[in-house]
Backbone atoms as SQL, in Angstrom:
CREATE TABLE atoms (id INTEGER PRIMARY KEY, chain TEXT, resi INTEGER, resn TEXT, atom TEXT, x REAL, y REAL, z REAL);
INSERT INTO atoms VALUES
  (1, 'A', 1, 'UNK', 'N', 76.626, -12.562, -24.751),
  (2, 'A', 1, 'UNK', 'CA', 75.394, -12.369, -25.492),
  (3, 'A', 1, 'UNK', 'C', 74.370, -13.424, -25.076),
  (4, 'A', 2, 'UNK', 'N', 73.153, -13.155, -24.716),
  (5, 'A', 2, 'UNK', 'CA', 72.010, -13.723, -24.650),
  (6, 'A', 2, 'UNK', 'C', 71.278, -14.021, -25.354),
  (7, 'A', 3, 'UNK', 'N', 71.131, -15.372, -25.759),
  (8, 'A', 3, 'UNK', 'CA', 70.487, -16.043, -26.894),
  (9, 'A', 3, 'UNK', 'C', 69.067, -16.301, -26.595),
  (10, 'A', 4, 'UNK', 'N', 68.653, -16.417, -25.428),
  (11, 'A', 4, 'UNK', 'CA', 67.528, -16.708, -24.926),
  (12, 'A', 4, 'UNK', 'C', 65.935, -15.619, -25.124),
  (13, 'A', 5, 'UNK', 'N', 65.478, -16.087, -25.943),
  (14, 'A', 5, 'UNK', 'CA', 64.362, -15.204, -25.871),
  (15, 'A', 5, 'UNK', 'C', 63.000, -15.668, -24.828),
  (16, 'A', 6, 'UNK', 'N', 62.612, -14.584, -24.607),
  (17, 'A', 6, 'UNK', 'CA', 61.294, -14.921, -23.924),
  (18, 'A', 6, 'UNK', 'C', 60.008, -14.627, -24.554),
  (19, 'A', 7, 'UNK', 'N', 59.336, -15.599, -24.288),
  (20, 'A', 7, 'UNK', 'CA', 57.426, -15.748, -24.887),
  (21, 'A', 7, 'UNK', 'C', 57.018, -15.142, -24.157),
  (22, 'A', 8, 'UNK', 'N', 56.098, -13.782, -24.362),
  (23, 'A', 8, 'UNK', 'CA', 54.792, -13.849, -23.403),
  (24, 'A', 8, 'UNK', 'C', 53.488, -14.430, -23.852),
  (25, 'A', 9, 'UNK', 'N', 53.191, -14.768, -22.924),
  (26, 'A', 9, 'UNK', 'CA', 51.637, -15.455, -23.218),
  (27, 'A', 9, 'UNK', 'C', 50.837, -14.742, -23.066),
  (28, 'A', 10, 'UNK', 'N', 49.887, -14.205, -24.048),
  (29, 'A', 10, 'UNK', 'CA', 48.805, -13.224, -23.724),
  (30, 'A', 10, 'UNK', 'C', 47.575, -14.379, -23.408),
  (31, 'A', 11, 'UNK', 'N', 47.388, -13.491, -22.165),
  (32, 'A', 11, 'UNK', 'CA', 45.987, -13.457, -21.003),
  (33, 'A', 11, 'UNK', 'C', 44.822, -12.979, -21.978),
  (34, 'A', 12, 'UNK', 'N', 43.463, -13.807, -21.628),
  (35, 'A', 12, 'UNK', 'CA', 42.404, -13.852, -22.587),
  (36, 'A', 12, 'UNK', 'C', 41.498, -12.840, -21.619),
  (37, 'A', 13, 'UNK', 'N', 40.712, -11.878, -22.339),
  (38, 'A', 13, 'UNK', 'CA', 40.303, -10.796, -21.284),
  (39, 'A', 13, 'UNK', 'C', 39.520, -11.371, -20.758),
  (40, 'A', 14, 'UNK', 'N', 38.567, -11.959, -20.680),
  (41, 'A', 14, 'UNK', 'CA', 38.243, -13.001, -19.494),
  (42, 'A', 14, 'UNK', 'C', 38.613, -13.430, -18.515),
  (43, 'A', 15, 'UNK', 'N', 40.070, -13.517, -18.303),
  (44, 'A', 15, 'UNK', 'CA', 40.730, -13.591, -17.095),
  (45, 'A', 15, 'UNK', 'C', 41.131, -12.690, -16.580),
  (46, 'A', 16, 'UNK', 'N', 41.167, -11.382, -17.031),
  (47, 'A', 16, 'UNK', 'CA', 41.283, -10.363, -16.566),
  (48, 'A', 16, 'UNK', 'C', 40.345, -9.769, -15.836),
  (49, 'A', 17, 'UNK', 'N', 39.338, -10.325, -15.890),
  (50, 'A', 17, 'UNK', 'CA', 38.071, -9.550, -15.359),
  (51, 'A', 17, 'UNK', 'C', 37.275, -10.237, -14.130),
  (52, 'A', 18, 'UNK', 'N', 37.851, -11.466, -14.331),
  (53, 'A', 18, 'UNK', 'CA', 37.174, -12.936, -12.986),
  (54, 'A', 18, 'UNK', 'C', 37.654, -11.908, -11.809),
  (55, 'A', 19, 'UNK', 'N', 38.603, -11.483, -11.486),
  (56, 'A', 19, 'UNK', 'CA', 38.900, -11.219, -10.159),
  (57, 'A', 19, 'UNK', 'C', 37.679, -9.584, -9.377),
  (58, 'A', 20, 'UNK', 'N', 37.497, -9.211, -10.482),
  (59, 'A', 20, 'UNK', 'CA', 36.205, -8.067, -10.522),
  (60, 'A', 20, 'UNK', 'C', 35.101, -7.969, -10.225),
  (61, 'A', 21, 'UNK', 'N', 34.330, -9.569, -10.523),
  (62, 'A', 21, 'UNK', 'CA', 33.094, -10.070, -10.903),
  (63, 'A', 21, 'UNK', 'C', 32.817, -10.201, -9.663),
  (64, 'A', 22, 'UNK', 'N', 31.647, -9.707, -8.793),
  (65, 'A', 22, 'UNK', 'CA', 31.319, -9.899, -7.381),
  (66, 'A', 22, 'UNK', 'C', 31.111, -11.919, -7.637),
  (67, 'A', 23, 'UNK', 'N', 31.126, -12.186, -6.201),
  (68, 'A', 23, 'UNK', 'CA', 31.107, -13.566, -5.682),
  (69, 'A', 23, 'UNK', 'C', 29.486, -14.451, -6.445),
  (70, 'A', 24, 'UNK', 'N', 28.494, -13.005, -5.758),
  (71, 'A', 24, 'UNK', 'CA', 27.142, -13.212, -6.149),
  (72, 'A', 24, 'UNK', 'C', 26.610, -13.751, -7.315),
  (73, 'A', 25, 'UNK', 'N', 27.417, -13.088, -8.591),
  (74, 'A', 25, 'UNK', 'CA', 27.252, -12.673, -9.962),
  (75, 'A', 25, 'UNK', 'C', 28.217, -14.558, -10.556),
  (76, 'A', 26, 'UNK', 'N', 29.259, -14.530, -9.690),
  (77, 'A', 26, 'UNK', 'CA', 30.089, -15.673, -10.126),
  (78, 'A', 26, 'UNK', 'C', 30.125, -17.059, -9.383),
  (79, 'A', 27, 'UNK', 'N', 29.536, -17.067, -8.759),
  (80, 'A', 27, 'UNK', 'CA', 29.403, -18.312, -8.042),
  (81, 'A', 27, 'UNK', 'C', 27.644, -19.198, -8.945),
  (82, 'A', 28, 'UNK', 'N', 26.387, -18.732, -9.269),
  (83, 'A', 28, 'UNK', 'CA', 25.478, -19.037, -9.704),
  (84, 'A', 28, 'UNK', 'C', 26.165, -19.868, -11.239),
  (85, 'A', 29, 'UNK', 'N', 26.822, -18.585, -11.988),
  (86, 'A', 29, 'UNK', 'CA', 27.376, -18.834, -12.722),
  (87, 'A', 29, 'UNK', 'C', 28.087, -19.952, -13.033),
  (88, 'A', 30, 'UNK', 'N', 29.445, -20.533, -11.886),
  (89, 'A', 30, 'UNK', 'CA', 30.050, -21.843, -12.087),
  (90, 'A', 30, 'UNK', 'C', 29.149, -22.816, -11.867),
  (91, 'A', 31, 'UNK', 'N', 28.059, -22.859, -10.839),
  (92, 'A', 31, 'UNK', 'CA', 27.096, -23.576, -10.591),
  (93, 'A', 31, 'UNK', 'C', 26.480, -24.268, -12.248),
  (94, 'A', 32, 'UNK', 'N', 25.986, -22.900, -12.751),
  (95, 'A', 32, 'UNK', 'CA', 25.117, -23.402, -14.038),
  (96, 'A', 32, 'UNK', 'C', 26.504, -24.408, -15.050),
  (97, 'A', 33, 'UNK', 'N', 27.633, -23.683, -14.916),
  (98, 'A', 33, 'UNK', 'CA', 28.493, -23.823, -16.129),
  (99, 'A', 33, 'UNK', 'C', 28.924, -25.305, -16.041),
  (100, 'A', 34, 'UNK', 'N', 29.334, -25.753, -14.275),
  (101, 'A', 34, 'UNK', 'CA', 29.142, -27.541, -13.757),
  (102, 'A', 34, 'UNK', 'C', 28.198, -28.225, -14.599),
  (103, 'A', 35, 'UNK', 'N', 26.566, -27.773, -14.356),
  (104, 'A', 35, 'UNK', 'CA', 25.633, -28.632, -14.824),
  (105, 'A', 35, 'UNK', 'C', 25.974, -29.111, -16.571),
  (106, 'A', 36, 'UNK', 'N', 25.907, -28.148, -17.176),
  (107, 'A', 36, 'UNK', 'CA', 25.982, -28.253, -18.943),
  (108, 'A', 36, 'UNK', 'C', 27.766, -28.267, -19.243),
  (109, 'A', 37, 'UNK', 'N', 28.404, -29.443, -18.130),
  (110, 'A', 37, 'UNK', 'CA', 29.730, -29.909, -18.324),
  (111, 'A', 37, 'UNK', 'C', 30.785, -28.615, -19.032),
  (112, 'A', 38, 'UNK', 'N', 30.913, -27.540, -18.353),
  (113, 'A', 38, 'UNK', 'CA', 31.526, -26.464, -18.790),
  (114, 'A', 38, 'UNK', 'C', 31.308, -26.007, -20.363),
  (115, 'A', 39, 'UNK', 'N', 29.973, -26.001, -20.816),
  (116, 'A', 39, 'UNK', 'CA', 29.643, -25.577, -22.605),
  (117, 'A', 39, 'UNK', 'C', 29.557, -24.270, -22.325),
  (118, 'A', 40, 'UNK', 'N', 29.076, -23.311, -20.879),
  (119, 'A', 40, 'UNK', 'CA', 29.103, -21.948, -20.655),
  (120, 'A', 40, 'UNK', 'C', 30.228, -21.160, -20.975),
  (121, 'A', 41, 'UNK', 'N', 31.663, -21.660, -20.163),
  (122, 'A', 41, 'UNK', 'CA', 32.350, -21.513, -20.365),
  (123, 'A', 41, 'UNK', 'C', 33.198, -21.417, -21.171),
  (124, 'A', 42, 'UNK', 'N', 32.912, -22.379, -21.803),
  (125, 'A', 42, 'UNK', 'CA', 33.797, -22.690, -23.215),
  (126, 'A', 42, 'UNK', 'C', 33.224, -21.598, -24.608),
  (127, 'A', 43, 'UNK', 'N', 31.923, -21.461, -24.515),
  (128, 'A', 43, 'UNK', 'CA', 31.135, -20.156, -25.580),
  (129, 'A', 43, 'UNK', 'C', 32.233, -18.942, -25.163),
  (130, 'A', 44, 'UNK', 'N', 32.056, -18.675, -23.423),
  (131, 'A', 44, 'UNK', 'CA', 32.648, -17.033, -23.646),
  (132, 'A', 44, 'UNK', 'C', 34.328, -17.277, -23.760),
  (133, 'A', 45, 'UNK', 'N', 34.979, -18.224, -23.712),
  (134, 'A', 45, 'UNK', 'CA', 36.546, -18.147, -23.973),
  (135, 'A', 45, 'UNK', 'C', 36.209, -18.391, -25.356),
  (136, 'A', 46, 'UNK', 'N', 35.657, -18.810, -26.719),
  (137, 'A', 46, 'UNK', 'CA', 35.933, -18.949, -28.196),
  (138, 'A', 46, 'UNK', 'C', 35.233, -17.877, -28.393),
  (139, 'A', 47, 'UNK', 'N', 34.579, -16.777, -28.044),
  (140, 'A', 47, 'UNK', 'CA', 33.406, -15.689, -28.423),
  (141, 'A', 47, 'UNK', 'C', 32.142, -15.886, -29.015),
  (142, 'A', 48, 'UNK', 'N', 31.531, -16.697, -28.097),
  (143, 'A', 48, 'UNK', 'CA', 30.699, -17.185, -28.995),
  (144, 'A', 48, 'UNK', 'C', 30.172, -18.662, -30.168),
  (145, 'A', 49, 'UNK', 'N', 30.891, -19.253, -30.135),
  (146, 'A', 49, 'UNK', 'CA', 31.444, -20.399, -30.901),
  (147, 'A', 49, 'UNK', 'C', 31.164, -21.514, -30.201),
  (148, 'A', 50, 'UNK', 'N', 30.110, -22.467, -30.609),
  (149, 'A', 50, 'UNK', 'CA', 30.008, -23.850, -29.592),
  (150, 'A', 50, 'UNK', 'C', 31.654, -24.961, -30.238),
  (151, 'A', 51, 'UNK', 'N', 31.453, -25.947, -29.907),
  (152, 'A', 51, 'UNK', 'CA', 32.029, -26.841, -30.170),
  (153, 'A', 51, 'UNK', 'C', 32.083, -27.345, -31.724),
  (154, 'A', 52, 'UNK', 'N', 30.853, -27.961, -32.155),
  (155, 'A', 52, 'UNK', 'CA', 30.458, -27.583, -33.374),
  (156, 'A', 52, 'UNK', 'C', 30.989, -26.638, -34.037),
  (157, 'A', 53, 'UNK', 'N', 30.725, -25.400, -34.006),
  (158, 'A', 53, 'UNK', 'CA', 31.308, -24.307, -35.140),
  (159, 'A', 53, 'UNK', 'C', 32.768, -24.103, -35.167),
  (160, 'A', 54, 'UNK', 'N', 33.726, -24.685, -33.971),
  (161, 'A', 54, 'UNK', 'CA', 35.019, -24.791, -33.920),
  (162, 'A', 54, 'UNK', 'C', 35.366, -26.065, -35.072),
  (163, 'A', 55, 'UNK', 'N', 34.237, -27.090, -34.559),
  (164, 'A', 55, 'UNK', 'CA', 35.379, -28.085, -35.740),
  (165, 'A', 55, 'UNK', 'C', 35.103, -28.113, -37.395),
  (166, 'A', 56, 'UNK', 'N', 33.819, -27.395, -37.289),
  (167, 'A', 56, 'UNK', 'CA', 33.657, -27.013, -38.114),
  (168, 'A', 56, 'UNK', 'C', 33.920, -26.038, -39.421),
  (169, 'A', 57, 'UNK', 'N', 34.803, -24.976, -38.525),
  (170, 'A', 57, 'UNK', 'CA', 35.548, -24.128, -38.893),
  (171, 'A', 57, 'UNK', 'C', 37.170, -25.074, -39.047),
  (172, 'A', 58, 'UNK', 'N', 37.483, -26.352, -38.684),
  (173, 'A', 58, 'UNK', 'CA', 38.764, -26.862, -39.152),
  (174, 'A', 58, 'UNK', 'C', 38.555, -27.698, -40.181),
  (175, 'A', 59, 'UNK', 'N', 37.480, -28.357, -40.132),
  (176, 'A', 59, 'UNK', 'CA', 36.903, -28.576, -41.588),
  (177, 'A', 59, 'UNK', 'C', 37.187, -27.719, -43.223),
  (178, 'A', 60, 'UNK', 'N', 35.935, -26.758, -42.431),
  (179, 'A', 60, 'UNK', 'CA', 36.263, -25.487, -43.771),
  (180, 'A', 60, 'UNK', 'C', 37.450, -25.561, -44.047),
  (181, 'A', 61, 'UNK', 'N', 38.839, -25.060, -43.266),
  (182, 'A', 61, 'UNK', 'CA', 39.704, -24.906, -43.294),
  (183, 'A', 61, 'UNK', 'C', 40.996, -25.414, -43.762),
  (184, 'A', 62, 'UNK', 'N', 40.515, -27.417, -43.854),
  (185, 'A', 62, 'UNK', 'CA', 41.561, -28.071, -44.829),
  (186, 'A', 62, 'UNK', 'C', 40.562, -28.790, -45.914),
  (187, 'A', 63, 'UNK', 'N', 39.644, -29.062, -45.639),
  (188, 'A', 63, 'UNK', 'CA', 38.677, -29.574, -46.837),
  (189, 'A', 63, 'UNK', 'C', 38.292, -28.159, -47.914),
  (190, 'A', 64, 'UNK', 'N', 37.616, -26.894, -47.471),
  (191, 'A', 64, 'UNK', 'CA', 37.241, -25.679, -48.406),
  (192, 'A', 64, 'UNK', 'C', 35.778, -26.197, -48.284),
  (193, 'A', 65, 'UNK', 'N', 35.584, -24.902, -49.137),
  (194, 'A', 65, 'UNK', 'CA', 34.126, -24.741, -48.753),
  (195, 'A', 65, 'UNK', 'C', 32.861, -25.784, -49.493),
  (196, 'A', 66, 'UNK', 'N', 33.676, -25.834, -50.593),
  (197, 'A', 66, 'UNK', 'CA', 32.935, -27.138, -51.369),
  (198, 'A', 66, 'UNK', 'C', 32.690, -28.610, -51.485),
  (199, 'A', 67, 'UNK', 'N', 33.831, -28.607, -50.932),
  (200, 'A', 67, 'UNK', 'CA', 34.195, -30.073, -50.652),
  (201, 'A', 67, 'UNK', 'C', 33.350, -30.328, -48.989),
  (202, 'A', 68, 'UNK', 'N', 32.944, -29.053, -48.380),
  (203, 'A', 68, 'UNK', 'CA', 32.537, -29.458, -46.558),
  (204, 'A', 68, 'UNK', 'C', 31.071, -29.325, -47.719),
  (205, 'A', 69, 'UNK', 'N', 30.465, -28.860, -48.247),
  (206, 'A', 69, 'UNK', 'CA', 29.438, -29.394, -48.409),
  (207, 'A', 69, 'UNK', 'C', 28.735, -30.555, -49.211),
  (208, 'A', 70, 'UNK', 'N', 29.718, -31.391, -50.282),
  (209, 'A', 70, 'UNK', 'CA', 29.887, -31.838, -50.718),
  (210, 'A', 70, 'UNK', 'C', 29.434, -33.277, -49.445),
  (211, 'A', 71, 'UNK', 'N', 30.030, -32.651, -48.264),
  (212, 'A', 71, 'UNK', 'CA', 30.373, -34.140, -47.455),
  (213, 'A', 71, 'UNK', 'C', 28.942, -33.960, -46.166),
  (214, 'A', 72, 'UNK', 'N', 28.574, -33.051, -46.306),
  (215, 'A', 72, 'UNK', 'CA', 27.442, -33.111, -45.360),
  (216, 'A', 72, 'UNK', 'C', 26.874, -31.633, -45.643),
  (217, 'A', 73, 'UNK', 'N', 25.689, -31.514, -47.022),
  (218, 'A', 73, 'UNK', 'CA', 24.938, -30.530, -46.606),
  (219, 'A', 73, 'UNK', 'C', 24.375, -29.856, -45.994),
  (220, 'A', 74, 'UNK', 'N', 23.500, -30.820, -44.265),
  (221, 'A', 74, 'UNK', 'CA', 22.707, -30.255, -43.476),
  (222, 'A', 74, 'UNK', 'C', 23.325, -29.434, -42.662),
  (223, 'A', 75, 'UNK', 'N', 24.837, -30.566, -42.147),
  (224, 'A', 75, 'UNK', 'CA', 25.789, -29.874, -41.654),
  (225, 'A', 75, 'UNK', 'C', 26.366, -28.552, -41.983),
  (226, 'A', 76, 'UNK', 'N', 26.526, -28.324, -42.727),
  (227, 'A', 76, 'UNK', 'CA', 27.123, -27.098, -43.330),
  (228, 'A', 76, 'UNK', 'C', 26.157, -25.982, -43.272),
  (229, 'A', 77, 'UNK', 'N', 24.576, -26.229, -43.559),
  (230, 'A', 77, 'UNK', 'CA', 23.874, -24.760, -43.332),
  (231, 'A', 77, 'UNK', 'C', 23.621, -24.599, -41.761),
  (232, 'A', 78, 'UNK', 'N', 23.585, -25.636, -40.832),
  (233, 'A', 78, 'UNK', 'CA', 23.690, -25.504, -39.475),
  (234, 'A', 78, 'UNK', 'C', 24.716, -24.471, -39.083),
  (235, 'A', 79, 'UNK', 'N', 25.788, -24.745, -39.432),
  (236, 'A', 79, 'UNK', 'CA', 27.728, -24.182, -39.184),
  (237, 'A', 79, 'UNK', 'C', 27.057, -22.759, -40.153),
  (238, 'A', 80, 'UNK', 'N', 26.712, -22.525, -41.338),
  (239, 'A', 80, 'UNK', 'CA', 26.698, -20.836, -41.904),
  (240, 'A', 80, 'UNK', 'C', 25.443, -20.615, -41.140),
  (241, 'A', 81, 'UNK', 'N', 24.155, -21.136, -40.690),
  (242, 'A', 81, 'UNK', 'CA', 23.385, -20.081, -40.091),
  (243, 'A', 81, 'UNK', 'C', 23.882, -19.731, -38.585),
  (244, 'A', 82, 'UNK', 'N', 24.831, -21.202, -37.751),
  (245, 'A', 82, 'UNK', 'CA', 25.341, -20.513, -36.689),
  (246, 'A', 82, 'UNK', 'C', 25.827, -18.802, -36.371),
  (247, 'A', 83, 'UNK', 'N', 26.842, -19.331, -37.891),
  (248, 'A', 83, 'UNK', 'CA', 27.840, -18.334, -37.770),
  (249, 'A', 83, 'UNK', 'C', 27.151, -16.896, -38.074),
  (250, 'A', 84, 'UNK', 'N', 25.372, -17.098, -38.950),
  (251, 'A', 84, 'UNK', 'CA', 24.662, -15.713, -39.555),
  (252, 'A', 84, 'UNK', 'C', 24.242, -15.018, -38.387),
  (253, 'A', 85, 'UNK', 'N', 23.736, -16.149, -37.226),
  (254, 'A', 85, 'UNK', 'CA', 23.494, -15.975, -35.959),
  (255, 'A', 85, 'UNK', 'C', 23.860, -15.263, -35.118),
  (256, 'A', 86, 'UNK', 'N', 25.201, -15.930, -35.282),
  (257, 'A', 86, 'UNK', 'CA', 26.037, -15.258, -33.147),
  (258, 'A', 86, 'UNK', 'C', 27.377, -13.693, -34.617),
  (259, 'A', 87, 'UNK', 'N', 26.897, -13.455, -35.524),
  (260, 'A', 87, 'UNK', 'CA', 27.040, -12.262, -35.954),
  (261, 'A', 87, 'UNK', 'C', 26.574, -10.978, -36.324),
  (262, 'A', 88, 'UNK', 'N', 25.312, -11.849, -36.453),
  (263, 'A', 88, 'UNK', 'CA', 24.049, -10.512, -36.685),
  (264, 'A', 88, 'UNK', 'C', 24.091, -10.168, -35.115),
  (265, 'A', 89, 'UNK', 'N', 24.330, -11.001, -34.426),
  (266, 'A', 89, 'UNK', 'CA', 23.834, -10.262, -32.687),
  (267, 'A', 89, 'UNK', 'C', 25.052, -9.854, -32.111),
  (268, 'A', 90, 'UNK', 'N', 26.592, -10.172, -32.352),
  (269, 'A', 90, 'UNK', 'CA', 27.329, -9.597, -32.091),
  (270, 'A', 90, 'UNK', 'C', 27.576, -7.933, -33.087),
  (271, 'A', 91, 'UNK', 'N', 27.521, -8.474, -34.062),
  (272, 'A', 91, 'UNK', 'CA', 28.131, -7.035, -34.773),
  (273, 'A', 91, 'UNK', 'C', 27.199, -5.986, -35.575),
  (274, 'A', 92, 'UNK', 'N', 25.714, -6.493, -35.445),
  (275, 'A', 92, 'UNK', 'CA', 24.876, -5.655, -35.796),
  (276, 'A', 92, 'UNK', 'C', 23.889, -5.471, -34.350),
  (277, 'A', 93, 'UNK', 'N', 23.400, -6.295, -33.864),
  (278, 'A', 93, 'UNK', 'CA', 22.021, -6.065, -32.553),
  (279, 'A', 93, 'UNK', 'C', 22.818, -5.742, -31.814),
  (280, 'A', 94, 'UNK', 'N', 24.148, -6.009, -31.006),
  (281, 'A', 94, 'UNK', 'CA', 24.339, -5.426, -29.796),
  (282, 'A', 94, 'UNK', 'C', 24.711, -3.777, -29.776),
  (283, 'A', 95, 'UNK', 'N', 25.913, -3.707, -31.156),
  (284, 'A', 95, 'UNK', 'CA', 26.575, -2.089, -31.112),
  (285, 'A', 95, 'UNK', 'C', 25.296, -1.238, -31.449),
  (286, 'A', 96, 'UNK', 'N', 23.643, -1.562, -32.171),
  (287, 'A', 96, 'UNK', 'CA', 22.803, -1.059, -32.739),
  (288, 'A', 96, 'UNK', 'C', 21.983, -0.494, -30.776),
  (289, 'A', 97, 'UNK', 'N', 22.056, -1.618, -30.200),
  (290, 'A', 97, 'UNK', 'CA', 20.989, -1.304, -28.889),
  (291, 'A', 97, 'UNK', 'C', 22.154, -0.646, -28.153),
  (292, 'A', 98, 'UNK', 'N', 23.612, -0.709, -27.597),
  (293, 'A', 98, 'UNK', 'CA', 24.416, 0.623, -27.112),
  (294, 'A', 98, 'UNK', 'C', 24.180, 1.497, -28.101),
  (295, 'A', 99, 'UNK', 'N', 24.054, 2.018, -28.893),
  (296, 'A', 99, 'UNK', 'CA', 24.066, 2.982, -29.504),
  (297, 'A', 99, 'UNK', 'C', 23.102, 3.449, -29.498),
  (298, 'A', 100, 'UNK', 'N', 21.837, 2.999, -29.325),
  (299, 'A', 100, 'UNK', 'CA', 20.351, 3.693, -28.865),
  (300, 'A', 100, 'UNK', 'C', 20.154, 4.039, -27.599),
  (301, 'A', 101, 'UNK', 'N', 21.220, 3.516, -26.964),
  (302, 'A', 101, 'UNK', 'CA', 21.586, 3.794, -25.298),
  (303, 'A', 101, 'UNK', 'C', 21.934, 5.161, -25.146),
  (304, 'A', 102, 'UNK', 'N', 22.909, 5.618, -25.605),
  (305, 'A', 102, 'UNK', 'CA', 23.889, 6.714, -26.024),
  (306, 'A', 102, 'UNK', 'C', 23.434, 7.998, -26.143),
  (307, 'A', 103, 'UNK', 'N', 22.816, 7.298, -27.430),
  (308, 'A', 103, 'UNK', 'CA', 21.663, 8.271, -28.307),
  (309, 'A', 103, 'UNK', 'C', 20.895, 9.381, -27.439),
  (310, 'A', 104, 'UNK', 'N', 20.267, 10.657, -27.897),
  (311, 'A', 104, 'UNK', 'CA', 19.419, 11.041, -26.995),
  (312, 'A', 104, 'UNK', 'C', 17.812, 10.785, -28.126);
């Protein structure tokens, strides 16, 4: 009997797709992503999410929601309008403009 189990590691679709991306399209790209110390990069592997709204979100997460504002108000409407931000344009403006695409 085999006790040994195996992990797979799921691949982030992002890496699935680098090998696709003409040279043209991806080379400018690492160029820019070098200059601003890989922050390009790092947005499209969290979806969107700077640095900020990551630790911010570990905040929320063992402090709660009252206590993170409790400890830095300004901070905290920065982190909820981020988040009102990169959601209104993910889950309302983008599926709204494909869908006017579509549309006849």
């Amino acid at each position: 009997m085999n006790t040994k189990t195996e992990v797979q590691i799921k691949t982030p679709w992002w890496k699935r797709l680098i090998p696709y991306i003409p040279s043209f399209v991806k080379e400018p790209f690492m160029r820019f992503d070098r200059k601003v110390d890989g922050a390009a990069s790092f947005f499209l592997k969290h979806y969107g999410k700077s640095r900020f709204m990551i630790a911010m979100s570990k905040k929320a997460q063992y402090l709660g929601i009252e206590r993170l504002w409790e400890k830095g108000p300004k901070a905290f409407i920065y982190f909820f309008l981020f988040y009102l931000i990169r959601d209104t344009i993910l889950y309302i403006l983008i599926p709204i403009f494909f869908a006017s695409l579509t549309s006849s």
